[in-house]
N, C-alpha and C positions, 0 to 999 in steps of 0.2 A: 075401655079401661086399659090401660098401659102396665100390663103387670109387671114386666123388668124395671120399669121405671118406680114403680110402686114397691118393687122388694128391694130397690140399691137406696132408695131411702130409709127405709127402713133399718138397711144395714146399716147406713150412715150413723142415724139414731141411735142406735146400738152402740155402737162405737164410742161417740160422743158419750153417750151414758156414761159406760164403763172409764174412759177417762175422765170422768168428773168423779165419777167414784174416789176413784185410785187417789185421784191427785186430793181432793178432800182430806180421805185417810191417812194419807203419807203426810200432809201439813198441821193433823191434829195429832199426831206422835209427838213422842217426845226420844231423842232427838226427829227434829221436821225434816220429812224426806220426801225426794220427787223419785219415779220411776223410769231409769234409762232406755224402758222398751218405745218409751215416749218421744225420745230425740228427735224421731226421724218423721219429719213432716218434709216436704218440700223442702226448704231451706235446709233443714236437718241434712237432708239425704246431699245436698251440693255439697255442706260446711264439710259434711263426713269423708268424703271424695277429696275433700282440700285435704285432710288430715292422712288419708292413706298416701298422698303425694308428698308428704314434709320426709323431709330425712332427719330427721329425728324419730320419726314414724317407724322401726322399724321392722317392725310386724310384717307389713304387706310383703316385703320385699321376701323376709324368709321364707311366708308361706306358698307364694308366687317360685319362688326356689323349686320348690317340693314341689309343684304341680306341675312347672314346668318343665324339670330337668329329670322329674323320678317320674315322669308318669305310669311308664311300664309298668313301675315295681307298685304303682298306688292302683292302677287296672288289675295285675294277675290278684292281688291280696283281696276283691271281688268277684273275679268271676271264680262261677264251681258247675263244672262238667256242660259249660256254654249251655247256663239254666237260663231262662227270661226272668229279668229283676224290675224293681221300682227304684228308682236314683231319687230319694228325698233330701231335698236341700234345705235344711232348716234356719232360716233369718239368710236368704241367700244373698241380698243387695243386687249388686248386677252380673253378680258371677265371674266377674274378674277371672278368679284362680280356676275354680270349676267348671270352666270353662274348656281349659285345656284339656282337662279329662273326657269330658261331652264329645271334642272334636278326636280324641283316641277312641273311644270307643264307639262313633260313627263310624270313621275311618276304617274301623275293624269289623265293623256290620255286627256289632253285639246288639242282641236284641232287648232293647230295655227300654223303659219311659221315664222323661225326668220331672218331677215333681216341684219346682221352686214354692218355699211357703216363706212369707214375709209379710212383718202385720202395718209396711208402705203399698198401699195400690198405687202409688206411684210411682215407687221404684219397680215391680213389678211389670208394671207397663212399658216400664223401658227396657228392661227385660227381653220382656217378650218380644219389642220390636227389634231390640238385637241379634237376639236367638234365631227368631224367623226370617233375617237376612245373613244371617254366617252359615247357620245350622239350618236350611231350609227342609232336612227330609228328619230332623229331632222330631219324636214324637215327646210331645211336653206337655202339660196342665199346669197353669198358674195356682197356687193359694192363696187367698189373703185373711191372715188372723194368726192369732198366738202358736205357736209351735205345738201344743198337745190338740190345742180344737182340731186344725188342720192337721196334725199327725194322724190322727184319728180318722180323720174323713177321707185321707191319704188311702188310709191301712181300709178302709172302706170298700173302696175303688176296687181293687184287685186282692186277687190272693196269693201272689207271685211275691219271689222270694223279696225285703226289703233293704235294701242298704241308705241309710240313712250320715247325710254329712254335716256336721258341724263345726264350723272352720272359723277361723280369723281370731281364736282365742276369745271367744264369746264364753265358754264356760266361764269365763275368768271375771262375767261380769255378774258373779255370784257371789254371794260369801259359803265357806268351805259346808256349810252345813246344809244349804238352798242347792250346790254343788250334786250333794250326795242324794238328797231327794229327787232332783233333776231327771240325773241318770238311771235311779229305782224307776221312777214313772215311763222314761225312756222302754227299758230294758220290759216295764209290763207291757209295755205296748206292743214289741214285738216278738217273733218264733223263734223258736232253736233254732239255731243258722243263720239268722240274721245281722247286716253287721254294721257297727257305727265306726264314722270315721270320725273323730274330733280332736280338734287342734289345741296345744297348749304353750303356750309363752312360758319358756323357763325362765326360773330363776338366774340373775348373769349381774354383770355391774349394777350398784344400784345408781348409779351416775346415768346410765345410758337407760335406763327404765323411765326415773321420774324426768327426763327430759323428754322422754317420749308423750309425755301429756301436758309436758307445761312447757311447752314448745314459745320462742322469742314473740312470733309473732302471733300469740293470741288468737291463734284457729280456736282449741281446745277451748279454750275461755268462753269463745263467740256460740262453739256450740253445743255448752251449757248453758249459756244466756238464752241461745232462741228459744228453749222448754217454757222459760218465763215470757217472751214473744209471743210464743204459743197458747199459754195457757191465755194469756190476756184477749188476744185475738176468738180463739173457741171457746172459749168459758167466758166472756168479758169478764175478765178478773181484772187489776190495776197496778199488777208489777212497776216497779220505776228500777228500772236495769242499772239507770244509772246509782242507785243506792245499793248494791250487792256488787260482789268484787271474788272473781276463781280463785281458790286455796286446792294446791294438790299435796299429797304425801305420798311417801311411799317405807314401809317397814320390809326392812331385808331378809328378818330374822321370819315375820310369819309371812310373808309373800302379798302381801295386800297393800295393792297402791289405788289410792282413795282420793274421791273430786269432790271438793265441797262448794258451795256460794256463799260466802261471809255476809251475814245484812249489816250495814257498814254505818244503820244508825238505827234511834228503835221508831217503828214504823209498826199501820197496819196495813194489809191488804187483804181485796173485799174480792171474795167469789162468789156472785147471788146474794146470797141473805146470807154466806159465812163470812165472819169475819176474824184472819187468823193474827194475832200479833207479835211482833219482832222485838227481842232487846237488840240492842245494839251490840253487835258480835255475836249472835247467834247464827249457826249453820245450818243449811241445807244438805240433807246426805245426796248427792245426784248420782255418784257411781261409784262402785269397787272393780277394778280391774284386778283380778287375783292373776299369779306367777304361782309357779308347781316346781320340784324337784320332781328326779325320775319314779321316788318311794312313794310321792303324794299319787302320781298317776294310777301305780300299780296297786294302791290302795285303793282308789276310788275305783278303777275299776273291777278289784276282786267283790266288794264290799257292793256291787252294785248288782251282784252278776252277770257281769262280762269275765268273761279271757282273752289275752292280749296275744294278738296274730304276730302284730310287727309293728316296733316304731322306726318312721322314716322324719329323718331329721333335715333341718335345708346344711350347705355347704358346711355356716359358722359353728353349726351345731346349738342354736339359738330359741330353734323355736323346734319343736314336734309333732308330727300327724299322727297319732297313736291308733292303730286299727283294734277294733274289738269285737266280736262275735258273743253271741248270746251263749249260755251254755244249757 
């Protein structure tokens, strides 16, 4: 018997369950919502990659800033009395930005292991084969599954101090209340002295934000489309793409810029034996990309129990790395 072969099915399975779940319950809501931890299939992970390249896009570029031009300042605000740590990468993609840090702190012979968790085994494979050809003496361990499983199994592994990163303004694809619970479950999970690094998209034009998602050429659009690709592909469900159409917004006043799928006539579509039905102009919630002021951050982090070490900002002053330690 093949027992690897018999437990990565099984995980498969698993997997597959729980997105059928998810995606069930989110379309028997009212309003009908799909979940963006979903995006990222294959296809997902290339569209996403188009999207950190648009300049409109410009997220990457700030946080890419901050990691590559502040390193120092984002290295010393982690190390304490050259202790041996865990580097947790939460929803890492390919590491782009954390990258530069990994090769600081080789270079500096800090003694630490990096942890990437992401709930693509495919992106993580790529990963990995990049890491093991740039960074060939990086002691690393792959994750793959939701941010708290693997945090957990993380915090499992060793007992050495943890610094945990979460980058690219992913808090942001919360609403302010799921935000706040996040970071509590966060902050249980880990020790006094432990620190999180998470990034946040300010608040700034709201011109240059909602063009940030509703970009000319229809990356964005394409990938919220592929969810519905997706789900028809592993769930045989019978999405028709071509009857749903991207609506973005974005509100100045409470910071939440929102992706919908318009069903563009009234329709059903079949998952198994559900059967969920569409008026015509009804939406899909697909994502909330939240923006913060400086008072939002230092609220959530008081409110969560953190205290705030240092925020390192990129050149424009655009985007945020905000360091936290447990207290």
């Amino acid at each position: 018997m093949n027992v690897q072969l018999d437990t990565e099915c099984q995980k498969e399975t698993e997997v597959i369950t729980g997105f059928r779940s998810d995606v069930i319950e989110g379309l028997s809501g009212t309003p009908k919502k799909l979940f963006s931890k979903y995006f990222y299939d294959k296809t997902g992970d290339e569209l996403f990659q188009q999207i950190m390249k648009m300049p409109e896009y410009y997220l990457t570029n700030c946080e890419l800033d901050i990691f590559k031009n502040k390193t120092p300042e984002l290295a010393q605000s982690i190390l304490v009395n050259d202790a041996p740590f865990d580097l947790i990468e939460l929803g890492a993609g390919d590491a782009m930005k954390s990258t530069y840090l990994l090769k600081h702190l080789v270079e500096k012979n800090i003694d630490f292991k990096y942890m990437p968790i992401d709930i693509s085994g495919n992106i993580l494979s790529v990963l990995n084969d990049k890491l093991r050809n740039e960074l060939p003496t990086l002691d690393m361990t792959t994750l793959e599954g939701d941010y708290f499983d693997m945090l957990d199994k993380a915090t499992s592994i060793s007992t050495r101090r943890k610094v945990v990163l979460f980058l690219g303004g992913n808090i942001g694809n919360m609403d302010i209340e799921e935000s706040y619970h996040f970071c509590r479950e966060i902050k249980r999970k880990l020790s006094t002295g432990d620190v999180l690094i998470i990034g946040f998209d300010l608040k700034k034009n709201p011109h240059m934000i909602l063009n940030a998602y509703n970009d000319p050429a229809g990356i964005t659009a394409s990938f919220n489309m592929n969810l519905l690709l997706r789900i028809n592909r592993e769930l045989e469900a019978d999405f028709d793409i071509t009857e749903f159409q991207h609506y973005q917004t974005y509100d100045p006043v409470s910071g939440a810029c929102r992706s919908f799928l318009v069903s563009l006539a009234r329709q059903d579509v079949h998952i198994g034996n559900n059967t969920f039905s569409f008026e015509e102009h009804e939406l899909i919630d697909m994502e909330i990309s939240q923006k913060f002021s400086e008072n939002d951050i230092t609220n959530l982090a008081k409110e969560s129990g953190f205290h705030i070490l240092e925020n390192i900002k990129d050149s424009n002053r655009w985007f945020v790395d905000s360091i936290w330690q447990v207290d």
